[in-house]
TIVO-2410 file (N, C-alpha, C; in nm, 3 decimals):
# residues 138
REC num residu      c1      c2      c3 atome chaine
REC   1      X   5.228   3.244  14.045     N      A
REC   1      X   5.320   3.287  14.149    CA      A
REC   1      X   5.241   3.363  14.254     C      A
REC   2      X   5.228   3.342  14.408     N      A
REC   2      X   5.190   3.412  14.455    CA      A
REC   2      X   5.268   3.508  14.562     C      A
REC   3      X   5.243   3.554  14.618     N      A
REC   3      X   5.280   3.710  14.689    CA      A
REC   3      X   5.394   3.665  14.740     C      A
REC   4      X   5.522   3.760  14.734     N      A
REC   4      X   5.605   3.730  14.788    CA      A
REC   4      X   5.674   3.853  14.871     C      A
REC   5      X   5.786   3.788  14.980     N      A
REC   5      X   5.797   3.933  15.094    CA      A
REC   5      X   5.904   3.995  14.996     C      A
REC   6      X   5.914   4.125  15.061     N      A
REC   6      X   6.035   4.217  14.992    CA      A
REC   6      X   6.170   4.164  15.026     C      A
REC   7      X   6.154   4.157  15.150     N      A
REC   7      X   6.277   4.109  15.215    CA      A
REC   7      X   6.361   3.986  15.167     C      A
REC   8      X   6.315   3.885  15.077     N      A
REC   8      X   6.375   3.805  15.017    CA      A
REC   8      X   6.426   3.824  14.870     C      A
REC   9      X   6.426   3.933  14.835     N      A
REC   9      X   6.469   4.005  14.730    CA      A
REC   9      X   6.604   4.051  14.789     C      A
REC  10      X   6.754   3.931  14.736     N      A
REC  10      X   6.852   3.976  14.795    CA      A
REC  10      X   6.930   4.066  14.687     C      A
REC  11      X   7.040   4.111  14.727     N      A
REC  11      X   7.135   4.228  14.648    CA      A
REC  11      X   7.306   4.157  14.714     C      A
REC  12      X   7.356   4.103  14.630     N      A
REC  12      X   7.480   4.048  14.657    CA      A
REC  12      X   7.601   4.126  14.575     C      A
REC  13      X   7.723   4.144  14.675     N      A
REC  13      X   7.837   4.162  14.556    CA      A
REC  13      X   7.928   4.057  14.592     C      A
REC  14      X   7.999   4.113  14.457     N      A
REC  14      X   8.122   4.028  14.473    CA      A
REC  14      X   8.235   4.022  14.573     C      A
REC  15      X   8.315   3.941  14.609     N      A
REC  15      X   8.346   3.972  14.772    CA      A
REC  15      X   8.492   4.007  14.715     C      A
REC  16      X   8.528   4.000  14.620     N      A
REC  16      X   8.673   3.976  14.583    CA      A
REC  16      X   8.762   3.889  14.625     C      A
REC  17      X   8.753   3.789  14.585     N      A
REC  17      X   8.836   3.655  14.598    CA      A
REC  17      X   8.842   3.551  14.511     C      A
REC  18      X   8.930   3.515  14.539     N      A
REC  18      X   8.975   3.406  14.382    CA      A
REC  18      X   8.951   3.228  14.492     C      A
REC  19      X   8.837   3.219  14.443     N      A
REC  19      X   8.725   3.195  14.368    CA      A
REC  19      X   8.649   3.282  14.368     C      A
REC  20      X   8.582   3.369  14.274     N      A
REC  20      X   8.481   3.438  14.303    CA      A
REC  20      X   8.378   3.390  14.450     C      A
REC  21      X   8.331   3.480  14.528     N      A
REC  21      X   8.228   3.451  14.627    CA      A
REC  21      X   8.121   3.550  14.590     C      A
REC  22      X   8.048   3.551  14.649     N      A
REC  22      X   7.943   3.681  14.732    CA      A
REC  22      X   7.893   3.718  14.829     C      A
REC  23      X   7.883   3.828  14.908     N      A
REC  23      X   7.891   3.881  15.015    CA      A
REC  23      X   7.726   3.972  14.985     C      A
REC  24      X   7.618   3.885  15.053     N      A
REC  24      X   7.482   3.979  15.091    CA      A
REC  24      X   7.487   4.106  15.151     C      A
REC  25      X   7.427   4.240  15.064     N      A
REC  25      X   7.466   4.295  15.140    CA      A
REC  25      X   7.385   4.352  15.231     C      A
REC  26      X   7.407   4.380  15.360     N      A
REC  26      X   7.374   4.405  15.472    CA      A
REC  26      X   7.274   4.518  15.529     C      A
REC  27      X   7.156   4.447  15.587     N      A
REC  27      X   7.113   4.644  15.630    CA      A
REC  27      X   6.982   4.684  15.540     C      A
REC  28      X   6.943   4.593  15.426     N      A
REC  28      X   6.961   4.687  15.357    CA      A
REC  28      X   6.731   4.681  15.347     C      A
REC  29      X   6.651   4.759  15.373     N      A
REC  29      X   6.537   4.717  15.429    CA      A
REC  29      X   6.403   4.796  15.286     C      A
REC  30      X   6.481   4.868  15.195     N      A
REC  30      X   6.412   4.833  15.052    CA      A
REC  30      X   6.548   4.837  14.950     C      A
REC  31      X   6.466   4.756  14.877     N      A
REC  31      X   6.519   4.769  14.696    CA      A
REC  31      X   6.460   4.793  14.606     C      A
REC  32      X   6.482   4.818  14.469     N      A
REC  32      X   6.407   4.834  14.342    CA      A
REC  32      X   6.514   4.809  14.218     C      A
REC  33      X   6.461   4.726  14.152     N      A
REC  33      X   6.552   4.663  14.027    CA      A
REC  33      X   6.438   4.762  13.929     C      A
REC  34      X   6.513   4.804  13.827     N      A
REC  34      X   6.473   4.859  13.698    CA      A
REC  34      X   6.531   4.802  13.571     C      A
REC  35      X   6.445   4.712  13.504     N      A
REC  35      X   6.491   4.644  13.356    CA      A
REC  35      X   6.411   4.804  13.299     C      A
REC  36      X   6.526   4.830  13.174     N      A
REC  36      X   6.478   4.905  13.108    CA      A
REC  36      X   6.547   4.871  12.961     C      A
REC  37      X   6.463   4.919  12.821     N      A
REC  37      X   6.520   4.901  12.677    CA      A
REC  37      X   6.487   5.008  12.611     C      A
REC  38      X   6.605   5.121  12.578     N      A
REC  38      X   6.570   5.227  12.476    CA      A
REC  38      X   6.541   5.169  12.327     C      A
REC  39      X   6.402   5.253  12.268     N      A
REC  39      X   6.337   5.222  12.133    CA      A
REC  39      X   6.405   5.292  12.062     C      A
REC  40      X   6.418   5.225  11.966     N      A
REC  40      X   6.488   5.305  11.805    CA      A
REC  40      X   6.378   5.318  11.690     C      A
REC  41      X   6.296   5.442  11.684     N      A
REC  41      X   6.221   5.434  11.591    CA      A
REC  41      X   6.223   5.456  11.440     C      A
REC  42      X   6.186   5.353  11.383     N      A
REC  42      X   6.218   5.384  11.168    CA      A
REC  42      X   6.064   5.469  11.139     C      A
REC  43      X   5.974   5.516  11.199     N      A
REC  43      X   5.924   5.513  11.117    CA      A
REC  43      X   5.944   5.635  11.028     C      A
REC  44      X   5.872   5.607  10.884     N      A
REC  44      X   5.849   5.671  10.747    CA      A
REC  44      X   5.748   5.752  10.728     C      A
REC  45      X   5.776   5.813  10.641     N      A
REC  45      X   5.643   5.881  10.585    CA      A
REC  45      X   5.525   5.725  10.491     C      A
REC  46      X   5.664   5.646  10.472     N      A
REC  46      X   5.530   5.499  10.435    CA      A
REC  46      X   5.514   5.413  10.523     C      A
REC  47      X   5.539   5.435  10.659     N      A
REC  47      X   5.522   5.382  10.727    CA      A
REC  47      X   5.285   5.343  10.724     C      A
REC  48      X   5.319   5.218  10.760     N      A
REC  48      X   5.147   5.167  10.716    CA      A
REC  48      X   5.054   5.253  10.838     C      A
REC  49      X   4.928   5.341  10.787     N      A
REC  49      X   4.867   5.403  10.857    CA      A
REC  49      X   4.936   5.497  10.937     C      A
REC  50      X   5.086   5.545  10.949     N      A
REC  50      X   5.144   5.674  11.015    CA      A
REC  50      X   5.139   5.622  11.124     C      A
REC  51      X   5.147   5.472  11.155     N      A
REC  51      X   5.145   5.423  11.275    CA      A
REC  51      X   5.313   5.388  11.321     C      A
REC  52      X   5.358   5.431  11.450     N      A
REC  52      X   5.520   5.463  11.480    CA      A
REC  52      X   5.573   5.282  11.463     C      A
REC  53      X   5.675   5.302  11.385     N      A
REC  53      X   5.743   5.163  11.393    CA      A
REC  53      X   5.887   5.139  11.469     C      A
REC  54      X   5.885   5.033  11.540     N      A
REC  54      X   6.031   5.035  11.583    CA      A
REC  54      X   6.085   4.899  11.582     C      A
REC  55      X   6.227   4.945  11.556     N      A
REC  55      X   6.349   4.847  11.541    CA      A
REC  55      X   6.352   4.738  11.637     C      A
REC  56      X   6.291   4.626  11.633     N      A
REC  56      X   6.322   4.506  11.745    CA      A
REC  56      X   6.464   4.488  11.736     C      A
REC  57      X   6.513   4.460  11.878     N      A
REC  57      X   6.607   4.400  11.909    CA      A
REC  57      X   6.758   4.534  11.888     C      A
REC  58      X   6.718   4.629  11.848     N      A
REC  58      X   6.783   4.743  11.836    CA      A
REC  58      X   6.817   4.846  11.988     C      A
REC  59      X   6.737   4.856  12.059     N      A
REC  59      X   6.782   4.954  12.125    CA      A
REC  59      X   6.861   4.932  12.304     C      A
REC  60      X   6.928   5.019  12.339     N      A
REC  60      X   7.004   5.001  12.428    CA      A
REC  60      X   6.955   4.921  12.559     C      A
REC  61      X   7.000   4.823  12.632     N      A
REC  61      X   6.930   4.748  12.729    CA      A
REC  61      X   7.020   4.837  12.883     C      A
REC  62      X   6.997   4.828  13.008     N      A
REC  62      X   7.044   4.900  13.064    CA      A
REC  62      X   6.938   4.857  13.192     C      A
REC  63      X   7.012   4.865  13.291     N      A
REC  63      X   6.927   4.762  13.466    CA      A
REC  63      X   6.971   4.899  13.566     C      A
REC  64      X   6.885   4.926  13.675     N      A
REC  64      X   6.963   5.011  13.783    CA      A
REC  64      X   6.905   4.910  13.899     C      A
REC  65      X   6.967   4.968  13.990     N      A
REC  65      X   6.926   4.933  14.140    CA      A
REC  65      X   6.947   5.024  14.203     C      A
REC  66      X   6.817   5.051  14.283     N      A
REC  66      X   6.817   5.146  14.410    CA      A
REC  66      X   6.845   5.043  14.546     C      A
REC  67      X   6.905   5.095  14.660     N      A
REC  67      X   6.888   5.019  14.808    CA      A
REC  67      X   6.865   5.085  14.928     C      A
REC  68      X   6.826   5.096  15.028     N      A
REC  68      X   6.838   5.177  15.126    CA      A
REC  68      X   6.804   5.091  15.278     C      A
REC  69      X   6.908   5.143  15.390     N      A
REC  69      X   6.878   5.042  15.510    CA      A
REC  69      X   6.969   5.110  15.587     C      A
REC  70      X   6.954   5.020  15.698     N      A
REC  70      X   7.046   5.067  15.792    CA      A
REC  70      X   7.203   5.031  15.784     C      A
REC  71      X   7.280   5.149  15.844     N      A
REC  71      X   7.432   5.084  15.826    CA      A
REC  71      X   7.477   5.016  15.908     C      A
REC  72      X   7.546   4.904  15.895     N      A
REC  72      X   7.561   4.771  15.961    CA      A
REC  72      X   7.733   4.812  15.960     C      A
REC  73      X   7.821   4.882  15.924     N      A
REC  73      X   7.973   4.845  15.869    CA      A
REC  73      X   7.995   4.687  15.882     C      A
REC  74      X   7.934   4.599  15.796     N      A
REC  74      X   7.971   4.500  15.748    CA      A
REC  74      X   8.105   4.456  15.658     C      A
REC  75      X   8.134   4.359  15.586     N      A
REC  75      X   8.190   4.371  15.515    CA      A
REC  75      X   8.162   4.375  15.328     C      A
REC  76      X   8.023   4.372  15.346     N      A
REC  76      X   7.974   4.416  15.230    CA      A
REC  76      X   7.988   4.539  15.199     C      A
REC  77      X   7.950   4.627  15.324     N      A
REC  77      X   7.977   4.763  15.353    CA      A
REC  77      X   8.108   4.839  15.266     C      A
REC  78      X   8.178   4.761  15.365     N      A
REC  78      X   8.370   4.803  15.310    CA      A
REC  78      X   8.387   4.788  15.194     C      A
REC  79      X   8.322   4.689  15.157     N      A
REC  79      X   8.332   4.627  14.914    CA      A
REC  79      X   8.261   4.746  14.868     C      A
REC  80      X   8.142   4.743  14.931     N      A
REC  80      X   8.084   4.893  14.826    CA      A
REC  80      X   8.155   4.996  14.864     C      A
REC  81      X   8.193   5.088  14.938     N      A
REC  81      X   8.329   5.166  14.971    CA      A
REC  81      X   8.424   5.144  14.875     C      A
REC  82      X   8.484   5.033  14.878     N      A
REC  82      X   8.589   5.001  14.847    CA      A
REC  82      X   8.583   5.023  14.651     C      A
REC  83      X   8.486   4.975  14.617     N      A
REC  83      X   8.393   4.967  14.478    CA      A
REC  83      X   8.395   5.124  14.402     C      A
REC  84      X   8.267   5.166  14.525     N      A
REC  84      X   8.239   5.346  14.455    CA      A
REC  84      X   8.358   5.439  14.457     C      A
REC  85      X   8.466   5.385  14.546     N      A
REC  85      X   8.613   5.511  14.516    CA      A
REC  85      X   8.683   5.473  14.400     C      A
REC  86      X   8.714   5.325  14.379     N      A
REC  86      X   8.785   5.314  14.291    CA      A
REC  86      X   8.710   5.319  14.155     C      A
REC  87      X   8.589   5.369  14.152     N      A
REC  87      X   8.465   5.359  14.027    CA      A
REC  87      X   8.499   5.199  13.931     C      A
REC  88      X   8.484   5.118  14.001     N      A
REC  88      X   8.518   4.980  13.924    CA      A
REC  88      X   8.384   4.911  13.943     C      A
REC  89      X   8.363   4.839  13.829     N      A
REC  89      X   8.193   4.770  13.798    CA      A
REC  89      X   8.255   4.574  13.807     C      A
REC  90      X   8.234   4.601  13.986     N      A
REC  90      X   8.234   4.454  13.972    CA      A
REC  90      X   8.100   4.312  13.962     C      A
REC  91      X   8.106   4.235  13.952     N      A
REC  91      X   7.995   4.135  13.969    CA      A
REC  91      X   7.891   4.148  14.085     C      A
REC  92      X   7.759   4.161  14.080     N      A
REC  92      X   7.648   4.159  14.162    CA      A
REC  92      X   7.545   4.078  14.083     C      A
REC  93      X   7.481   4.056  14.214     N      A
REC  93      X   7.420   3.917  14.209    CA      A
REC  93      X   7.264   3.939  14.203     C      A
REC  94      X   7.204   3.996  14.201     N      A
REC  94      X   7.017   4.003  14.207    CA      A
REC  94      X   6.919   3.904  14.212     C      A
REC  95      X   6.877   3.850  14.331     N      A
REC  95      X   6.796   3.778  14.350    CA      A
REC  95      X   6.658   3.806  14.350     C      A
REC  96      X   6.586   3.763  14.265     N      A
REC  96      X   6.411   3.789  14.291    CA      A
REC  96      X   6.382   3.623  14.312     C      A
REC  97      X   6.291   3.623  14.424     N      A
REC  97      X   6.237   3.500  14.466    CA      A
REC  97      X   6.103   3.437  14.337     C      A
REC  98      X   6.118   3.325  14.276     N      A
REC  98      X   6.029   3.287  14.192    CA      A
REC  98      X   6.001   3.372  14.057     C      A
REC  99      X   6.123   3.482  14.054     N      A
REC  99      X   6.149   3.524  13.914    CA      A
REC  99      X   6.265   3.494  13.841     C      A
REC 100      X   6.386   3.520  13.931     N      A
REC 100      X   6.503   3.454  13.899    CA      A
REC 100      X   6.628   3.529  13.914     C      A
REC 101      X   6.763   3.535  13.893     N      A
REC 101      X   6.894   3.580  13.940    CA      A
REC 101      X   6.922   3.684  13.781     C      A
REC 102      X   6.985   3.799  13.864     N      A
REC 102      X   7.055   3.875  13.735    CA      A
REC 102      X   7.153   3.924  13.814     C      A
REC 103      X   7.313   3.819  13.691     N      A
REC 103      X   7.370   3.857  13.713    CA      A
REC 103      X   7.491   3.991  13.638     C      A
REC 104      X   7.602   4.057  13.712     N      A
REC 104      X   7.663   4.094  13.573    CA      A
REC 104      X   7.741   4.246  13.622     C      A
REC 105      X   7.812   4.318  13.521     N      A
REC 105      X   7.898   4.414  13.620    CA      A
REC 105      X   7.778   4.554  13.640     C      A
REC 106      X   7.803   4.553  13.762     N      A
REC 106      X   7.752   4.695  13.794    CA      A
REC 106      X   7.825   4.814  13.839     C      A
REC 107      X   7.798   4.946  13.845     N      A
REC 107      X   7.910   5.047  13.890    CA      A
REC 107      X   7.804   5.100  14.030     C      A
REC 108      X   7.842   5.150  14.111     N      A
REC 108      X   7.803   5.226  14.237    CA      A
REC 108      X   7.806   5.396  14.141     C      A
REC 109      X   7.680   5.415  14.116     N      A
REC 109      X   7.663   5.549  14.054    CA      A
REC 109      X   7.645   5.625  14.205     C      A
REC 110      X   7.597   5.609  14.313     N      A
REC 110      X   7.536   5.678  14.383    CA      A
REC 110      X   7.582   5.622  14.573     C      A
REC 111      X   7.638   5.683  14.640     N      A
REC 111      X   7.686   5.576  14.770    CA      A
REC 111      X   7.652   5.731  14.894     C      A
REC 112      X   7.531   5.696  14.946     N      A
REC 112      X   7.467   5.806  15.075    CA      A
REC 112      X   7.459   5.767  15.244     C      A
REC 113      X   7.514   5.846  15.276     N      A
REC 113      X   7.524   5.793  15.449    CA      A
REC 113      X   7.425   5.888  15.499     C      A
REC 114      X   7.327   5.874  15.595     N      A
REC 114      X   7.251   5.998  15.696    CA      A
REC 114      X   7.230   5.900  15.812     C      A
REC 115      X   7.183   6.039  15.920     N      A
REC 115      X   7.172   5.986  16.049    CA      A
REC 115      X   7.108   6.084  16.116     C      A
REC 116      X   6.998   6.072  16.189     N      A
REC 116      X   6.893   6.146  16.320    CA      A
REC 116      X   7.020   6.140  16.373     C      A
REC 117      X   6.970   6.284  16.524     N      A
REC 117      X   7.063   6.302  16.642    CA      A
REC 117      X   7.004   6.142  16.720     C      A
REC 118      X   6.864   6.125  16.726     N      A
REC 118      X   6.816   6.022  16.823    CA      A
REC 118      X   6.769   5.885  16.711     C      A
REC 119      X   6.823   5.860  16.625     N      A
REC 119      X   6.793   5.768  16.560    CA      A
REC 119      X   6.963   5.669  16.500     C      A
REC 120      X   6.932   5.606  16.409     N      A
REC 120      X   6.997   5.471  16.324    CA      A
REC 120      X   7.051   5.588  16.216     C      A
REC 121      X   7.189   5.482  16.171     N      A
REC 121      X   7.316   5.548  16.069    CA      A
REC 121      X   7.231   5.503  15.945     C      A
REC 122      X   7.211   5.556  15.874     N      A
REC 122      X   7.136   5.475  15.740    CA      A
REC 122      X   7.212   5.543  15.601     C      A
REC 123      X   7.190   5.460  15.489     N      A
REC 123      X   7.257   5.414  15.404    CA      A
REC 123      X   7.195   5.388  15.281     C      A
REC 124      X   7.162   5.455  15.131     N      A
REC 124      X   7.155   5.487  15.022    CA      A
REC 124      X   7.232   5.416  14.911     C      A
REC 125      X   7.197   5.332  14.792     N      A
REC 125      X   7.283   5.330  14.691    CA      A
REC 125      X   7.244   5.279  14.535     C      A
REC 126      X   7.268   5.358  14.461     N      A
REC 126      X   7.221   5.331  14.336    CA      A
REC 126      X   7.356   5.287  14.257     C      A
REC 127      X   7.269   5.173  14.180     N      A
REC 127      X   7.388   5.119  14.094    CA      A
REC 127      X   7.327   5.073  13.953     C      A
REC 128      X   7.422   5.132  13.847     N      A
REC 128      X   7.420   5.109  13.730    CA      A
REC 128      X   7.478   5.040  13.674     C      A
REC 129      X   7.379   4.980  13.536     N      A
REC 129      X   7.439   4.802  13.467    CA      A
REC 129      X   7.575   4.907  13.355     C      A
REC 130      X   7.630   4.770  13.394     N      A
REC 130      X   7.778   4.818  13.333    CA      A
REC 130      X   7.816   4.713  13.217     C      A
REC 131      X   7.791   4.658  13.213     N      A
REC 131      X   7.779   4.555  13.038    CA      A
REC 131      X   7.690   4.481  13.068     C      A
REC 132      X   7.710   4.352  12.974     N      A
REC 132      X   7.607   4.220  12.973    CA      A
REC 132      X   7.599   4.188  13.137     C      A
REC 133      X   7.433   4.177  13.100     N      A
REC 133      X   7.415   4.117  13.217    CA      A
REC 133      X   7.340   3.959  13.161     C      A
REC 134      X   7.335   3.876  13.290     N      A
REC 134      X   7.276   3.731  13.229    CA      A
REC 134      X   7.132   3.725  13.304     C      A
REC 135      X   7.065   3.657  13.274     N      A
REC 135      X   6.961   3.618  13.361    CA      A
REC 135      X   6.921   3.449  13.394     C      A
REC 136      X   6.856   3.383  13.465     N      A
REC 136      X   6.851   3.265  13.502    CA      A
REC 136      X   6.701   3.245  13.576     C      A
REC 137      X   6.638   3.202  13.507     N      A
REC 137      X   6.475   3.202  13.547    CA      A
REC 137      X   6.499   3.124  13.675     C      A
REC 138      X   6.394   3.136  13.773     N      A
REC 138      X   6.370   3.045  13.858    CA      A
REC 138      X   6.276   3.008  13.886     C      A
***
């Protein structure tokens, strides 16, 4: 795989509509996906050589996303609004180019507005995995 831009690393939600859609969201000029898996450790006092053992397939799995960009009041905009008041973990979409899509419910842990007197409205948001998520190589 070689080098790829940031900028094609998209962040989608769900738009709310029956059919499900998704709505890119807007503005938004970094990201950072975090796969993370808490360890459950057994080990013993017989554990071989006092060397730490741990439980495969045991410990808690758990994804965040950071975003930050400019504010566009899009209508992606209004869904995450609409999302972080009512604290509801709907479907988002995570695109990594030539790694692959994760999808699955997320919650808006975190939703930040700032603004310079002589500058751009900008815009903050961290979001936490809220059950199964799927993944889909690409």
């Amino acid at each position: 795989m070689g080098a790829q831009r940031g900028k094609d690393i998209l962040l989608k939600i769900d738009d709310g509509g029956d059919p499900l859609g998704f709505a890119t969201v807007a503005g938004l000029k970094a990201r950072t996906i975090a796969l993370n898996a808490r360890t459950v450790d057994v080990t013993d006092a017989d554990s071989a050589g006092r060397w730490r053992e741990l439980l495969a397939g045991a410990g808690v799995k758990a994804c965040s996303v950071a975003g930050q960009g400019v504010f566009r009041d899009a209508a992606s905009d209004a869904r995450i609004r609409e999302v972080f008041f009512e604290q509801s973990a709907p479907t988002w979409r995570l695109i990594v180019p030539d790694f692959g899509i994760i999808e699955g419910p997320f919650l808006v842990a975190a939703l930040e507005y700032a603004g310079d007197h002589a500058g751009e409205a900008t815009f903050a948001l961290n979001l936490a995995s809220a059950g199964e998520l799927t993944f889909e190589a690409l």
